[in-house]
Structure formats: C-alpha cells, structure tokens
C-alpha positions in Angstrom: 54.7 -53.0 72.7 51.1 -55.1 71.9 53.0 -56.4 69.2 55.8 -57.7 71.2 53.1 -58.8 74.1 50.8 -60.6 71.6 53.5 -62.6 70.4 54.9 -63.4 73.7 52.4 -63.7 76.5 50.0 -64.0 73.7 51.4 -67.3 72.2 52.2 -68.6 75.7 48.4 -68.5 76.5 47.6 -70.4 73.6 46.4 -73.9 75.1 49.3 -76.3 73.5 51.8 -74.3 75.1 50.2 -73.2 78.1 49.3 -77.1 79.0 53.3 -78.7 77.6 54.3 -75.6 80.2 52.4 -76.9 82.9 53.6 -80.7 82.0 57.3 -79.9 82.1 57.1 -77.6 85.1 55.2 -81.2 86.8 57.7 -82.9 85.7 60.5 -81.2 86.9 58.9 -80.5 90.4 58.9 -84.5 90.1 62.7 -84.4 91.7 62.1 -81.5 94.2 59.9 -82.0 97.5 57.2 -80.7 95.5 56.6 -84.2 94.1 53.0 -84.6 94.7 52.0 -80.9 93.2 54.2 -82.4 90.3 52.1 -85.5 89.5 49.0 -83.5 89.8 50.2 -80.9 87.6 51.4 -84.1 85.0 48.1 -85.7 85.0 46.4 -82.1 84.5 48.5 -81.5 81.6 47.5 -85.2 79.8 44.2 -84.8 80.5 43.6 -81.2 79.7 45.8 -82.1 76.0 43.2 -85.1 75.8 40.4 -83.2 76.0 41.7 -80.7 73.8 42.3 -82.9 71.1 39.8 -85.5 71.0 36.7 -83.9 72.4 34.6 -81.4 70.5 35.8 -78.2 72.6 37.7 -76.6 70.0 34.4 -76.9 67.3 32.1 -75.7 70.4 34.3 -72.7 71.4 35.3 -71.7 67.3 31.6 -72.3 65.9 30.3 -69.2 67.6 33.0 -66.9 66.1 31.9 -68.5 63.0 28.5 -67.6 63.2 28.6 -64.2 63.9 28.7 -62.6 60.5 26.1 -64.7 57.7 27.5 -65.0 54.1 27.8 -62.1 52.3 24.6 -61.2 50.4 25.3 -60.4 46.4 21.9 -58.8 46.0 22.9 -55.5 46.9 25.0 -55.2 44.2 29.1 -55.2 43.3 31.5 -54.2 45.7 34.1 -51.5 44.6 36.9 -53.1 46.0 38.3 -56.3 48.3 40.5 -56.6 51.2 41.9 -59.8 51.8 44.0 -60.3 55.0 46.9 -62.0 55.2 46.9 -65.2 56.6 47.6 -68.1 53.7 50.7 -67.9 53.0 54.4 -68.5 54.7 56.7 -65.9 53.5 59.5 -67.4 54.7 58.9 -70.9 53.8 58.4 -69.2 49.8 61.8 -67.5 49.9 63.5 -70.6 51.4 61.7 -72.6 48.3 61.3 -70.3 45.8 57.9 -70.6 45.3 54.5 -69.4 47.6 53.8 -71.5 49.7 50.3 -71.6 50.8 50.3 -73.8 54.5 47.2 -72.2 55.8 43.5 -70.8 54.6 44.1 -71.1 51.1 40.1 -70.5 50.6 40.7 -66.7 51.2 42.9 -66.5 48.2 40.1 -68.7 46.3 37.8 -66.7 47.3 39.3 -63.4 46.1 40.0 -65.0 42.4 36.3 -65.7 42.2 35.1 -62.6 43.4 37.3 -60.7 40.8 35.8 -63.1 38.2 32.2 -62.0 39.6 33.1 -58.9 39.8 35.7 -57.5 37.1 35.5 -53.5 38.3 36.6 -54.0 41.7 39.8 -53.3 43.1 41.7 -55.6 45.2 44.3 -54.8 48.2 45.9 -57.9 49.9 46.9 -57.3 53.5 49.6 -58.9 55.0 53.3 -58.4 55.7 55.9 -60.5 58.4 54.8 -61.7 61.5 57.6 -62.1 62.6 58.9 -61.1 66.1 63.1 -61.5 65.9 63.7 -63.7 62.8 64.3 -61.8 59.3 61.2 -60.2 57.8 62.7 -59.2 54.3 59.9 -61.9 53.0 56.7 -60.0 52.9 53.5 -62.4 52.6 51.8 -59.7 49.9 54.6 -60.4 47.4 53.6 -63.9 47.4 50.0 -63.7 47.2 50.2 -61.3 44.3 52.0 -63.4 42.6 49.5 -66.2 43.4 46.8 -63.9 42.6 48.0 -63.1 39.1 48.2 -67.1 38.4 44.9 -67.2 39.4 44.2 -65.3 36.5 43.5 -61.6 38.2 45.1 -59.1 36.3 47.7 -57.3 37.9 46.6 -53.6 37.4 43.8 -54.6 39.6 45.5 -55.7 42.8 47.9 -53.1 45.5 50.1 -55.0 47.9 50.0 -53.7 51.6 53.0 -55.2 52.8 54.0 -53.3 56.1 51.1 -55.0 59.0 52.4 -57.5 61.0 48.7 -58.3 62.7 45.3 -57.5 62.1 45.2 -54.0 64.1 47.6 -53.0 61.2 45.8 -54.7 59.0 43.2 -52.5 59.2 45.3 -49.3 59.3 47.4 -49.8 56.4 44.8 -51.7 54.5 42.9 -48.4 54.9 45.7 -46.0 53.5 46.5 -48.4 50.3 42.8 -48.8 49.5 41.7 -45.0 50.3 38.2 -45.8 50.3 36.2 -42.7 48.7 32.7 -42.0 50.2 29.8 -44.2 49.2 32.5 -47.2 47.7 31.6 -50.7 49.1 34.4 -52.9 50.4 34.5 -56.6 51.1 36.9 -57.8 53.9 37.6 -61.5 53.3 39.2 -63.7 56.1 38.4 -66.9 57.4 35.2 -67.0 58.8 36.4 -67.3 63.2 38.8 -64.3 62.7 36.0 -62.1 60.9 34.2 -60.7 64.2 38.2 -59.4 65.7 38.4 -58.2 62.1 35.1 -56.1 61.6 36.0 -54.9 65.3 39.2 -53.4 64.0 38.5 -52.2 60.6 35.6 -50.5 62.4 38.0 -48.7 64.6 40.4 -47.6 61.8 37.5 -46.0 59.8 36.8 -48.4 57.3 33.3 -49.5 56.5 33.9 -52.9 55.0 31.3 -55.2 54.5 32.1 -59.0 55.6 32.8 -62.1 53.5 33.6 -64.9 55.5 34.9 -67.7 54.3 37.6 -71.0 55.5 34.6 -72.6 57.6 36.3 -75.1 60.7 32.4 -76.1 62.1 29.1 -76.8 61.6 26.2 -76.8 63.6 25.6 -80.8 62.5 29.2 -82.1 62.9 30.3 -79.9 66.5 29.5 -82.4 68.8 31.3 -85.0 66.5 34.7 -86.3 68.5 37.8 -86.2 66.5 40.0 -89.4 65.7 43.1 -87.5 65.1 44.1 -85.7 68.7 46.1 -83.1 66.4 43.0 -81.8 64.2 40.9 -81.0 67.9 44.2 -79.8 69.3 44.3 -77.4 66.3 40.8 -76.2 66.3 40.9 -75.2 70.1 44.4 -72.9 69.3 42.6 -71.7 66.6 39.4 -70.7 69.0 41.7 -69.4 71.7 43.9 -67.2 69.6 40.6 -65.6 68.8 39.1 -65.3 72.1 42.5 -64.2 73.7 42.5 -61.4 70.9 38.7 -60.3 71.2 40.1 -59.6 74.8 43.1 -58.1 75.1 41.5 -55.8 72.0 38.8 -54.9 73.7 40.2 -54.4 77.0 43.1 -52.0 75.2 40.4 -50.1 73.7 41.3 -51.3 69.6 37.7 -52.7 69.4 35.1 -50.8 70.6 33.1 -53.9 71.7 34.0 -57.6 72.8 32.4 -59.4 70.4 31.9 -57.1 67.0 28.6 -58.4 64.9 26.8 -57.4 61.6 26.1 -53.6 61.4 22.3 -53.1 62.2 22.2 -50.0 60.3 
C-alpha cells in the first residue's frame, strides 16, 4: 500500500504536477460561474511554475539535503563492501534499445568503478529493481548496471544483483539480505548526495550500518543563489528537492525512519 500511495499521491505532490493540476483545474472553471477563482488559480499556476524554474528555490531547498552527510573520509581504512542504489539507469528504455541506458545519476555508477579500483577486496551489491506501478517490470535496473559495471572493468565475481526493491525502503531491506553484512565489516552506501539523508534513515532502520558516500552534487554554497536561464533545469532541481522532502515525511511520519532528517552517526 506505501508503494501504491508513493507513486500516486506521492507523484501528484510533486510541484510540476501539483501546479499543471491547479492550471487546468483554472482553466476549466474558466467556463463555469467560477470564472474569477479560475483566473486566480491560472495566474497562481504561471507564476508558481516561474518561480520554480527560474529562481534559485530548487538549489535553496536541495542544498541542505546535500549537506547533511560530508564526503566520505578514506583514512579509516577500506570498506568491505559497496551498496549502490538504484537510481541511473532506465530498465525499460535498455530492453526497448538493447543496450543500458543510463538517463539519470550516472556518477553513482562512476563512483562505484573507482571505488573497486581503490579498493580491489570489497564486495559490491547494486540495488535496484522496477519502479514501476502498472506497466511491465520484467526489466530489472540491476541487470543493466551489472552489465555496465563489468564494462567498467569490475570483475564480475565481485558484484550481486538485488533486483526485487522497487524504492528505497526495500532498498535497504533486500540490500541487507544479498550483502549479509558479518559483524565488524564496513559498508559504503553510495547515492546521490540529496537522497543520502532518506537513505541512511532507512538503512538504519533495516539494521544495516552503512557508512555514507555521497556523490551526483546539484548545488553549491557559491552558485545557490545563482538564477537559472533554462526554466526546465530550476523546474528539475525543485522536483528533485520535493521528492525528497515529501519522502523524509511521509517516512518519518509512518515510522520507516526513526528521525525526520537522518545525519552522520555521532558515535
């Protein structure tokens, strides 16, 4: 049921939607004696969208998400294994082609091929299954970024393909059965950087200590007041922020996380 409820109220939250709902619900009241709600609820909806897409809300609400967990320190030594979640790739844009295809936050795939470079004992698990709500979900993202994986030159005897989680609260729990983490192993979680505090939250809740390496940056302290040119690339950034928020709170309030905003372990 979250699952259905986070891909259905979930997505209608997300500001694009939620503000093209409100435009064509003005302009239909247009033709009804409602007329004047109608314009009001038209000109909310174009200004809202403009101040989504060209002001620097989306960089001021995704920079602190961003912020909460530092880069990952090396000193303390190599990790015995790496979770990366799911995310990059479009399973079913690479069956329809033939070939992965890699649409979104290709850095935590990068990231993963360096870190088994740097670190040539760990073990890798990649996260990440079919999002998918009613269309087919034979494509399974893990098959792809295996495969992706291996061309990046991992060898394949050191990666395991979860490929049942269809968000991150299953990310976490199946992640955590294909990795079976032993007492006293290190594990790096790699995500983009604004989903790693929903992450942490989740994996803490599951039982898996995982240490965070953030990575796919959106902002920076010295460019988030900076407008944007392109309304799309603002309008992106604040669905991007919002999908996070929106998830830090319906997680938190349904008792998946066991606080709001999850941080670096102090311990």
């Amino acid at each position: 049921m979250f699952f259905v409820l986070s891909k259905t109220i979930g997505t209608v939250l997300l500001p694009i939607n939620f503000l093209i709902g409100i435009g064509v619900l003005g302009a239909i009241l247009l033709l009804t004696r409602y007329a004047g709600v109608g314009r009001r609820l038209l000109a909310a909806s174009v200004m809202l969208l403009a101040l989504c897409g060209f002001s620097p809300l989306g960089r001021l609400l995704i920079l602190p998400l961003e912020e909460r967990f530092p880069p990952w320190d090396p000193s303390r030594g190599a990790p015995d294994g790496i979770v990366v979640l799911g995310g990059s790739v479009d399973p079913d844009l690479s069956a329809a082609r033939g070939r992965t295809a890699l649409p979104h936050a290709v850095d935590r795939l990068v990231a993963v091929a360096e870190l088994a470079r740097q670190f040539p004992n760990a073990r890798i698990v990649f996260s990440g299954g079919n999002a998918n709500l009613v269309r087919d979900d034979t494509a399974k993202e893990a098959d792809y970024a295996i495969l992706t994986l291996e061309s990046l030159g991992v060898p394949k005897d050191r990666l395991a393909a979860e490929r049942l989680s269809r968000n991150t609260v299953e990310n976490a729990e199946f992640a955590k059965t294909v990795a079976n983490p032993k007492a006293g192993e290190r594990w790096l979680l790699v995500t983009s950087a604004f989903h790693m505090p929903r992450s942490i939250g989740l994996f803490r809740k599951a039982g898996f200590k995982v240490e965070a390496y953030p990575v796919d940056w959106r902002a920076a302290r010295s460019t988030v007041f900076r407008f944007s040119a392109a309304g799309i690339e603002g309008l992106e950034l604040t669905n991007l922020a919002m999908r996070e928020w929106i998830g830090l709170t319906a997680y938190w309030l349904t008792g998946k996380t066991d606080s709001f905003l999850p941080g670096p372990d102090r311990n």
